[in-house]
GUPAKE-348558 format. One record per atom (N, C-alpha, C, CB): x, y, z. Coordinates in steps of 0.001 Angstrom, whole numbers, plus 500000, padded with zeros to 6 digits. Glycine has a CB too. Example, Ala and Ser with C-alpha at 12.3 -4.5 7.8 and 13.67 -1.06 7.14 Angstrom:
513190494310507800 512300495500507800 513200496700507800 511308495527509046 512850497750507080 513670498940507140 512900500030507870 514084499402505725 
//
This chain:
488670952005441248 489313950729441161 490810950961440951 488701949877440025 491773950500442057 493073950537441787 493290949201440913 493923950652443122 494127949480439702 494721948623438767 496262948110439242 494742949418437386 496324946998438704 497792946541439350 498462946695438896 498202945557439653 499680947546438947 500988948072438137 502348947142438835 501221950048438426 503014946887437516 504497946598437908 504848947289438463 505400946460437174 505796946667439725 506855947284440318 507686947537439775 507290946874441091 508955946924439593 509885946802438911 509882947002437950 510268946102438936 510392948211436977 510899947927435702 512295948221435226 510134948503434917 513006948249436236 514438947802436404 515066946550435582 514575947477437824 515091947148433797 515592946136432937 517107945272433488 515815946948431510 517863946179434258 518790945536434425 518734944399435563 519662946406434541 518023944711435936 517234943104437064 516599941600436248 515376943797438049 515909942449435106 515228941030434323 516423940008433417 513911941681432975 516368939201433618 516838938454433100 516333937901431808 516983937821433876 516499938250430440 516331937591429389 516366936067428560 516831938144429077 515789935398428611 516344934333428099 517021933927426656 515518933681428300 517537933046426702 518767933149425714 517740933456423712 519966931016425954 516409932845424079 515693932873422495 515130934564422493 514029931455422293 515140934950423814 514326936956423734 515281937386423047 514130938234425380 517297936858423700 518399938041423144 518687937762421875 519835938143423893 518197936518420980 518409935891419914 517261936889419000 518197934170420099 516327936334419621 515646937486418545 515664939165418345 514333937324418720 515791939900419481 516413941129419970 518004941379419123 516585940932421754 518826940202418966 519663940599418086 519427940146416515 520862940181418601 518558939457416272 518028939515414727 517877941181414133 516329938695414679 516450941920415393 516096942779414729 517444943787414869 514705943214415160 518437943748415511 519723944745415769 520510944980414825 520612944360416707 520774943685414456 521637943147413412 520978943676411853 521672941371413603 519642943456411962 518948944106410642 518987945663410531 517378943708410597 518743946057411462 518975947976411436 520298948184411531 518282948987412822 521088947013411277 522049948072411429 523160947380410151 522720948233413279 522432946735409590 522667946345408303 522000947377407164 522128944909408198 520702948334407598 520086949163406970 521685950534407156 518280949410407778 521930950698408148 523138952225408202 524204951491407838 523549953199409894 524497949932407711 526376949958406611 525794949838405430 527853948371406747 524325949158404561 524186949654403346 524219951139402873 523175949195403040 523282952301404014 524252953291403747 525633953797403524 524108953667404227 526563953422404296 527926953433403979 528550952873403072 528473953138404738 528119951596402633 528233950967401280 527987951682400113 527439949951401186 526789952686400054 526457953254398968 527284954625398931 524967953365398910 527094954920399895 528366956352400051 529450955763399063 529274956653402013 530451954656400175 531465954433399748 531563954202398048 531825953451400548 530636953451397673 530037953147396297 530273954751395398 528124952611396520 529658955758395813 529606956461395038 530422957406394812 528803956725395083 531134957664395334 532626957853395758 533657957701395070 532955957191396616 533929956136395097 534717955550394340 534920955145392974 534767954899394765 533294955035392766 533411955572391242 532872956901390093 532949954603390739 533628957672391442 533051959079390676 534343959658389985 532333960374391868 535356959216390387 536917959571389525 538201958590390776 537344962086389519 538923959037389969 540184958026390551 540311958478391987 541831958218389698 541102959704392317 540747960276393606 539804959420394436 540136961602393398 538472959488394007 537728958869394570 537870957717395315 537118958771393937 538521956777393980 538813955703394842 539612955570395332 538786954846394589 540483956046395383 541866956521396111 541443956408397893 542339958467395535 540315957142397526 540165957852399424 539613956804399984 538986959383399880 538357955693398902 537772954835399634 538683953861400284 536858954264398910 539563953606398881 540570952585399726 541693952822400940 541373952037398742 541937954061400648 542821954763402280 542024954386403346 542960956673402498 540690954886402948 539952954532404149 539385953166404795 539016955190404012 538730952190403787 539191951082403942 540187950353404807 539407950989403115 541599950410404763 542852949724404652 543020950214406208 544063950216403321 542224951709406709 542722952048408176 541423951515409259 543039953953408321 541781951426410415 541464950937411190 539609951109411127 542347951415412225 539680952092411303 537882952628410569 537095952312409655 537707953725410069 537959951691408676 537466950876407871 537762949389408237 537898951251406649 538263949147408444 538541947690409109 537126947512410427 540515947721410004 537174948578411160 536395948371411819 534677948224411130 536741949305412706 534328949044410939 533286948908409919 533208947498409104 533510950043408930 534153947229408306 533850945939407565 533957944969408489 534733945614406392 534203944779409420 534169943782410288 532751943959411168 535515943820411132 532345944706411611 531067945113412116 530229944606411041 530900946665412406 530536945351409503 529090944787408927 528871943301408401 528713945638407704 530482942631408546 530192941257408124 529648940440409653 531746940527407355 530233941064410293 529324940022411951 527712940709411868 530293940661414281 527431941711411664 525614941939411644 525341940944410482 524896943834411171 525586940733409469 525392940154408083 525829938673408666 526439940913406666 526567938259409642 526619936919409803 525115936391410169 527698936596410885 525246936973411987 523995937116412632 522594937160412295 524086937946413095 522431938148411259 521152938304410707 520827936654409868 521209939805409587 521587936536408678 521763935100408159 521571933882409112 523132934982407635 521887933790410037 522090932817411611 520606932800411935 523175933673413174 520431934121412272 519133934350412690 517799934243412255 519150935192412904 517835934526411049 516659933856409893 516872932673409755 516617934354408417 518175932013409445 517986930635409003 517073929847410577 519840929869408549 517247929848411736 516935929366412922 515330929898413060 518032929889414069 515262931561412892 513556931299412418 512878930785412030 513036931626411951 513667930517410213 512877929921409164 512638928284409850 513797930007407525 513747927804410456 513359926269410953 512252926641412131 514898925249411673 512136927396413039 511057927763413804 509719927839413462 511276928744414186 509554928566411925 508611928688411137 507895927123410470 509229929640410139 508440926297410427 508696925209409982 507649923928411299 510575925209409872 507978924907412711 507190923884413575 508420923211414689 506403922537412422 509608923417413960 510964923112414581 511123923955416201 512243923704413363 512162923650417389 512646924291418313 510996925066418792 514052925261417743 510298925233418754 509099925876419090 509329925782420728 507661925103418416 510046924431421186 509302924432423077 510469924912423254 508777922810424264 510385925584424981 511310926304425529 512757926044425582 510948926420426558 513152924802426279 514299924062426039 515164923989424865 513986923017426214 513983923499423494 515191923464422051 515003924824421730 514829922324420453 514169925869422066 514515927352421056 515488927653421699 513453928734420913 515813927633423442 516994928595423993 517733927780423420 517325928951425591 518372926637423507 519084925632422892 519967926469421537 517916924364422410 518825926111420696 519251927019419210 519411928068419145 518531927091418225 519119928736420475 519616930410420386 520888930468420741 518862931497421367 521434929635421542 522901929501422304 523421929551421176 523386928203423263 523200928324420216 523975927626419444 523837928987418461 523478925987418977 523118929671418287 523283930491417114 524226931836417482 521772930909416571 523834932352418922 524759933294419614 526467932455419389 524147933473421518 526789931306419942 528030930975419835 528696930780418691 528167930106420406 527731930709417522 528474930104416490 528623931573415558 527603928652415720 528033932391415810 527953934288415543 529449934536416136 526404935436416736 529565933832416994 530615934781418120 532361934150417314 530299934022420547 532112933001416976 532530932204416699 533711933003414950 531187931083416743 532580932578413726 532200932805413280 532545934845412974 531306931988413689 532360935675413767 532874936877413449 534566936734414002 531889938117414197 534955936094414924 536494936338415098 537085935645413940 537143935752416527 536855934263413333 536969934231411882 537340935441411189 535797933825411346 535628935728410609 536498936820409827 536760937858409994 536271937083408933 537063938660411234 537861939543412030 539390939351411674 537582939272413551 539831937894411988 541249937555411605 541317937664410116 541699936089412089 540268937146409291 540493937152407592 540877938600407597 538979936754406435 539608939505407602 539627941057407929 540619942288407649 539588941081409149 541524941467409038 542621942123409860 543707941972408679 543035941302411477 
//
């Protein structure tokens, strides 16, 4: 018995809809909120291990690498927040049909996008 196999699995052909990349960036945004709490705790321990210490965190901080980083982990930390709250109303019985979840996924992608150039400019 031949079984029927996909052709295509040429991801860059499929088209996602806007509630797959919404949730796809929930779980993104969460792992990668797991590696800046690492860096948080680094930085953490570091800084208060003697003055030096904090010396270096804040050099590092204040340069672009750190700027970059804190700006990265406050847009995953936006997103993730965005993203649960729009679950939790999902969970609720809310946006469930196709139309209002992509809907609320837009709205949650734009207002993320939104929302990190904010505090990108605070940031900066």
């Amino acid at each position: 018995m031949k079984k029927q196999r996909p052709v295509n699995l040429d991801l860059n052909t499929i088209k996602f809809p806007p509630s797959a990349i919404s949730s796809i960036l929930h779980r993104v945004t969460g792992v990668a909120m797991f590696f800046a709490l690492l860096f948080v705790i680094w930085a953490w321990a570091v800084s208060v291990s003697s003055p030096e210490g904090f010396a270096n965190v804040q050099a590092l901080m204040d340069g672009l690498i750190g700027k970059i980083i804190a700006i990265g982990t406050a847009s995953a930390l936006t997103y993730h927040i965005l993203g649960g709250i729009r679950h939790g109303i999902m969970d609720m019985g809310h946006w469930e049909e196709l139309e209002s979840g992509n809907l609320s996924a837009q709205v949650v992608i734009g207002l993320w996008v939104v929302l990190t150039v904010v505090i990108g400019v605070a940031l900066w």
